[in-house]
N, C-alpha and C positions, 0 to 999 in steps of 0.2 A: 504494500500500500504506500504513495506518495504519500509527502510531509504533510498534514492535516494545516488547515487553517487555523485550528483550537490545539495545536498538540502542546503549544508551552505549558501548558496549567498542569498534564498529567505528568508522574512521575517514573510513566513505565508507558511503552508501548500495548496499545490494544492487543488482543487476541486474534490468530488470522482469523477462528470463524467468524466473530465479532465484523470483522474487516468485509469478510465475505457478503456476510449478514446486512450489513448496514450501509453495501455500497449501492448506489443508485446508476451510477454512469451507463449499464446495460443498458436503461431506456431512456435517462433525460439527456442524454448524447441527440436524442432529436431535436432537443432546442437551443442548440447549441448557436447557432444565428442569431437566433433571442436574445440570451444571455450577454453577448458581444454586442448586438446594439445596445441594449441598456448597460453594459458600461461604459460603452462612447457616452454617450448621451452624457452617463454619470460623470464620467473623467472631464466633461465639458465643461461642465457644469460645476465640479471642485475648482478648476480652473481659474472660471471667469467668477469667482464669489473669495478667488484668493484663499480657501482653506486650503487647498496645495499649491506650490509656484505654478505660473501659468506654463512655463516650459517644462515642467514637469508632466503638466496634463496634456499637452501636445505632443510630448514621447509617449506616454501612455495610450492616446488615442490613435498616434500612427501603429505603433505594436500590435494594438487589437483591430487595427483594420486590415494589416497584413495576416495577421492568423483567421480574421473574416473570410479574405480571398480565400486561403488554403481550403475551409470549410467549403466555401461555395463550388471551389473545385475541385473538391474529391480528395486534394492531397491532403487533408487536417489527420494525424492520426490519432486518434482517443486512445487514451492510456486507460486499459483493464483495470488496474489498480487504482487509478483515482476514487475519490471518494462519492463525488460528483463533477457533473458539467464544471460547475461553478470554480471547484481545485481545478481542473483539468485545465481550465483558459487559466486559471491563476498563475499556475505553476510554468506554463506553457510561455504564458509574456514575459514571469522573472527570466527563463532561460534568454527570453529575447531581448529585454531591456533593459534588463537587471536589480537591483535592490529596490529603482523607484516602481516597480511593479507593484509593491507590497502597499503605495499608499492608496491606491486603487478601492479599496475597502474601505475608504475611509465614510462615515456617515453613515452607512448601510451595513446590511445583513443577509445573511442567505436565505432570511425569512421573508424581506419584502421583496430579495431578489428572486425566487423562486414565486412567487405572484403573480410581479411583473412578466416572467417570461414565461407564462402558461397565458396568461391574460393576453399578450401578443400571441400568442401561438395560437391560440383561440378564434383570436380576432383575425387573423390572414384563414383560416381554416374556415370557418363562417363566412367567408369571401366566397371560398373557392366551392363551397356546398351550395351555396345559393344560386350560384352561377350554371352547377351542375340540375341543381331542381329544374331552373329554368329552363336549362337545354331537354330536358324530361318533357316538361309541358309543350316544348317547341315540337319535340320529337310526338308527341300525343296526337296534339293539334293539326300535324300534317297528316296524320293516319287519320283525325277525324274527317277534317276536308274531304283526302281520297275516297272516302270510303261516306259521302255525306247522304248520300240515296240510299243505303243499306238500312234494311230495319231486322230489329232481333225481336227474338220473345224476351221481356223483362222478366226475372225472377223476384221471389220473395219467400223463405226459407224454404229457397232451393226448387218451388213449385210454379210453374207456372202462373204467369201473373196477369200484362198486358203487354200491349207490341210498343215498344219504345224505339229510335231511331240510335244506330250504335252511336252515330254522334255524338250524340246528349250522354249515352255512357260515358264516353272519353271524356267528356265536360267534365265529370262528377269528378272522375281522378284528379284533370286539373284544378280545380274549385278548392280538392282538399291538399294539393301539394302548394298552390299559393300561402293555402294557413301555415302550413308546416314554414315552410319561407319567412310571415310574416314572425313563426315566434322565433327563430334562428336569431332573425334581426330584431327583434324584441330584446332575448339574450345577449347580443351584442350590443346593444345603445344601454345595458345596463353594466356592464360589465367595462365597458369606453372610459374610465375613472385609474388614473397613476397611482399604484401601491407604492413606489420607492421615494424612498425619505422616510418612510414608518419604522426603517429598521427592524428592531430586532422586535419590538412592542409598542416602547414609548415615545418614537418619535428619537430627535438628537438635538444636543446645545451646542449646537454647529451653525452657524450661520448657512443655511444652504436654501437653493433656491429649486422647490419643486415644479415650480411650473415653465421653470426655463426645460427641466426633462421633459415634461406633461407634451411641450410643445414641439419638442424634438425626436419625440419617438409617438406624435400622432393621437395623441390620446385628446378625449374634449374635455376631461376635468381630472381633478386632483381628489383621490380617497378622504376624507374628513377625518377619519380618525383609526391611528393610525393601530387600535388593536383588533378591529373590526378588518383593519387592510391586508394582517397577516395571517388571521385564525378561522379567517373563514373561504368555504370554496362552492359557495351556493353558485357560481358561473358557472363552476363545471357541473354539477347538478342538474342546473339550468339546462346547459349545454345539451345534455345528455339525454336528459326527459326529452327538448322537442326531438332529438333525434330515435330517440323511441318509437314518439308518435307518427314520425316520419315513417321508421320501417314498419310501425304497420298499415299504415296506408301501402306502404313497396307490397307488404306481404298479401292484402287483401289485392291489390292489383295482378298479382304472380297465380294466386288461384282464382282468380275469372280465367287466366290466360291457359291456367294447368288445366281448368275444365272444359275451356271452351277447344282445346286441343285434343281430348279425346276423341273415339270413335262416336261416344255414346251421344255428346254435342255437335262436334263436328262442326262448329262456326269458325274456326281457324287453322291455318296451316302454319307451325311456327318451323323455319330455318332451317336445314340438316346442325348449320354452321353453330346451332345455340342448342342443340341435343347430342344424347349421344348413346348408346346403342347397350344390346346386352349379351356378356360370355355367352350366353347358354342359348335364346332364343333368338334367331337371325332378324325376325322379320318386327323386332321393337326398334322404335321411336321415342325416346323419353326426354319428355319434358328437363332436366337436371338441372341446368342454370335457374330455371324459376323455382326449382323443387330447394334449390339452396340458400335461395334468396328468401324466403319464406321461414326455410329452419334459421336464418343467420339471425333472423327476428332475436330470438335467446340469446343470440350474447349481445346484443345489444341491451336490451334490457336488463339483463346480467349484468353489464357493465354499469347500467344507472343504480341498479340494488349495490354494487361492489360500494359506491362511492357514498351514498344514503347509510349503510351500515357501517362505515369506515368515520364519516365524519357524527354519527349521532352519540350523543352524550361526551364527548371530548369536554374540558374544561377549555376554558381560553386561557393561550392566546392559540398561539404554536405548539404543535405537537408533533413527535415525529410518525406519527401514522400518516399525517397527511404527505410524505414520502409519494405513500402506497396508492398515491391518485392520478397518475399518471398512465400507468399501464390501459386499464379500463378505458379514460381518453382519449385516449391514440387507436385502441383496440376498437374505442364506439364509433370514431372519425372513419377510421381505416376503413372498417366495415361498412357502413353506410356507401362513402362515396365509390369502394367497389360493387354493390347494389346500385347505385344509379347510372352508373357510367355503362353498364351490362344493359341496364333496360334501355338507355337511349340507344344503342346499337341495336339491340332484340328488335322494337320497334319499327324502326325504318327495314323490318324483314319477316313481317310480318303480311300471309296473304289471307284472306276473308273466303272461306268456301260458301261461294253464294247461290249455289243450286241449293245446295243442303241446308242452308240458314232461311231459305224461302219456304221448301218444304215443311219447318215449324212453323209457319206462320198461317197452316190451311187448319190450325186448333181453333175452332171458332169459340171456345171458353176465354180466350185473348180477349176478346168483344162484351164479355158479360157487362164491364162497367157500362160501355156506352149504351148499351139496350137499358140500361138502370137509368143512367140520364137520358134517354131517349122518351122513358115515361115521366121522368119527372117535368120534364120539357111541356109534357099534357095536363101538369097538374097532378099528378101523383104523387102521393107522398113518398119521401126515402124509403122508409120502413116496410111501404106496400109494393113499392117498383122492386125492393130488393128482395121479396120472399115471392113475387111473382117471377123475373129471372133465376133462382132458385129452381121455380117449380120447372121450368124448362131445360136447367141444367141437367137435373134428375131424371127428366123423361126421357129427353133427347141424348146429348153429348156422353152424359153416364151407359148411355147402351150405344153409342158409336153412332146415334142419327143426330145428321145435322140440321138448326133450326133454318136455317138456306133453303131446308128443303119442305118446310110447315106451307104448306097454303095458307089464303088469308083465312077460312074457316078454322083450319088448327092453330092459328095463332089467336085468333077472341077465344080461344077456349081459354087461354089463359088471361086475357085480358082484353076488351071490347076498342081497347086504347090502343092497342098493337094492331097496325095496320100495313100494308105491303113494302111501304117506303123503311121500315125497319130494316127490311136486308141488304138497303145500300150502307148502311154500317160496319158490315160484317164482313171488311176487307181489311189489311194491314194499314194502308195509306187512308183509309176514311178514317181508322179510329186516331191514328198520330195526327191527323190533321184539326180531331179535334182539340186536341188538348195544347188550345193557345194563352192558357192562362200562363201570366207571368213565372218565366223558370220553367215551363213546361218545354214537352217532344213535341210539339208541331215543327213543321220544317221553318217557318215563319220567325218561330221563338228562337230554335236551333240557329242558324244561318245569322239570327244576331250575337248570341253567347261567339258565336268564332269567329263574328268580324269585331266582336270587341274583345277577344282576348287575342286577335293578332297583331290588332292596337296595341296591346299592353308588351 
């Protein structure tokens, strides 16, 4: 194990497991860019407030821009043994600059500094998901367009329901990936607040100047206080939760697409290039990228429970559990944005089997509602229109005869109100046409949801 930052006060070297145990660098080695802007910033900042010479902080801030480079290009090597990110640039600038490397730390801690660089790390990561949701929707929206004449049967636990245009399907996805979106950036605009300067708990009797960082590493305000700024990680929480709720919006999207890929639907044909085949039986086709995207749901969620049981009943301020919040982040980020980047390629490879999606549409139980509003239209009450369609469900459809084929005398038998012009209902496109109430499947309401979410 390298020189620790804390090793003067002990009187004996730690323990290797100890060492093993307690070193972190395996995964905050990811924000290791992080860590290095915010000691530019910092070293800048000692600089021009005179707690270090200003030439002092300008060998300092050239050292860690040149080990920046190494990072951004592959050359940086992380020392195994370090303890953290944090030793590893430390130790890494002494070798480079030498002794004045050590005033570096001055003012701060690895408490507000390990904050700070998950709080950026956050913030760039929350960029680049919301970027991808979007490319999702974009990716949706073009399948809906292509495919904007098509109508499905709509379900409802799994049972036949009424005829909806797949468009408006696709709507719904994107309807619920903008929410997911908005609370990304919800999470972000709350999280947009500078922990460094809080130190180790209490703040410092350092003349130092936070919002000259604030302003140099991007952030819109400064933490208020500064034990709130170390001992808590409801960001990442935050974080986590909407990306929960994201994949299960990914996950319920993945089984419309797993079902409607079967024989037994048959409303889609998904890719050779996004399935993939079985040892034993030649002639499968399996769904697996969605079948995975769906299980991945678990550890996402996983990961929001890792971090909720990790941080609950701590005492404030800093504790070293909060180490252990890392992993799950990375792991919940990771995973999400390889779920969406897979669906926006699925997508654009994606073909609609349209013979077979029409032959569900000859169920004339699809039409029960509107023969319901077709009576009410008469002046019938709900209650009476709905147990009179009942009684023709029962007669007819339940024994495989279709009410298309009722004369106008078998149709008063059920109601004196039903009259021949009922069975111009009893198609796919009369019934989506009727439903132009606002947010509804008529092609009317449709054709505006996607010329205003092309706008968008």
């Amino acid at each position: 194990m390298a020189n620790k930052l804390w090793g003067t006060r002990f009187p004996k070297g730690t323990n290797s497991l100890t060492d093993k145990f307690t070193s972190s660098i395996a995964f905050d080695k990811r924000l290791a860019v992080y860590d290095i802007l915010g000691s530019i910033a910092h070293a800048k900042m000692l600089g021009k407030q005179k707690i270090i010479p200003p030439a002092d902080a300008n060998k300092i801030a050239k050292g860690l821009n040149a080990i920046l480079k190494d990072v951004e290009s592959g050359k940086f090597k992380f020392d195994p043994q370090a303890e953290d990110i944090h030793s590893n640039v430390q130790d890494l600038l002494a070798k480079k600059i030498g002794q004045v490397a050590h005033k570096l730390h001055t003012a701060r801690s690895r408490n507000d500094q390990i904050a700070l660089d998950v709080k950026m790390y956050i913030k760039d990561e929350i960029s680049v998901l919301t970027e991808l949701v979007t490319d999702l929707q974009k990716a949706i929206l073009k399948f809906a367009k292509t495919n904007s004449k098509v109508i499905i049967p709509g379900y409802t636990h799994l049972q036949v329901a009424q005829c909806v245009l797949l468009a408006h399907h696709m709507l719904a996805y994107i309807e619920s990936l903008e929410r997911d979106k908005e609370r990304l950036l919800d999470a972000y605009r709350r999280m947009d607040k500078m922990p460094l300067g809080s130190c180790a708990l209490s703040g410092t009797g350092l003349k130092i100047n936070r919002d000259m960082v604030r302003k140099e590493l991007g952030f819109k305000a400064v933490t208020e206080n500064s034990i709130d700024s170390v001992s808590d990680r409801d960001y990442i929480i935050e974080t986590l939760a909407a990306l929960s709720i994201l994949s299960v919006h990914l996950s319920r999207i993945a089984e419309d697409l797993i079902l409607w890929s079967t024989k037994e639907f048959n409303f889609i044909d998904i890719d050779f290039s996004f399935c993939t085949g079985s040892s034993i039986m030649p002639h499968k086709k399996n769904p697996d990228v969605l079948e995975l995207i769906r299980g991945s749901v678990g550890k996402v969620q996983g990961d929001l429970s890792n971090i909720l049981m990790l941080m609950k009943g701590l005492p404030m301020s800093y504790n070293r559990d909060m180490q252990l919040d890392k992993p799950p982040l990375f792991d919940g980020i990771d995973t999400v944005k390889g779920m969406l980047e897979i669906f926006v390629a699925l997508f654009a490879n994606i073909v609609i089997e349209k013979e077979a999606v029409a032959s569900k549409l000859d169920d004339e139980a699809l039409f029960s509602v509107d023969i319901v509003e077709y009576l009410i239209k008469k002046g019938i009450s709900y209650r009476e229109a709905h147990d009179i369609v009942g009684a023709m469900v029962r007669d007819c459809l339940d024994k495989g005869k279709k009410i298309s084929s009722l004369n106008n005398a078998q149709l008063r038998v059920y109601s004196p109100k039903l009259g021949p012009d009922v069975k111009k209902f009893l198609s796919a496109w009369a019934s989506v046409n009727l439903k132009n109430s606002f947010g509804g499947t008529s092609p009317k309401q449709v054709q505006g949801q996607l010329e205003k979410w092309g706008k968008k």
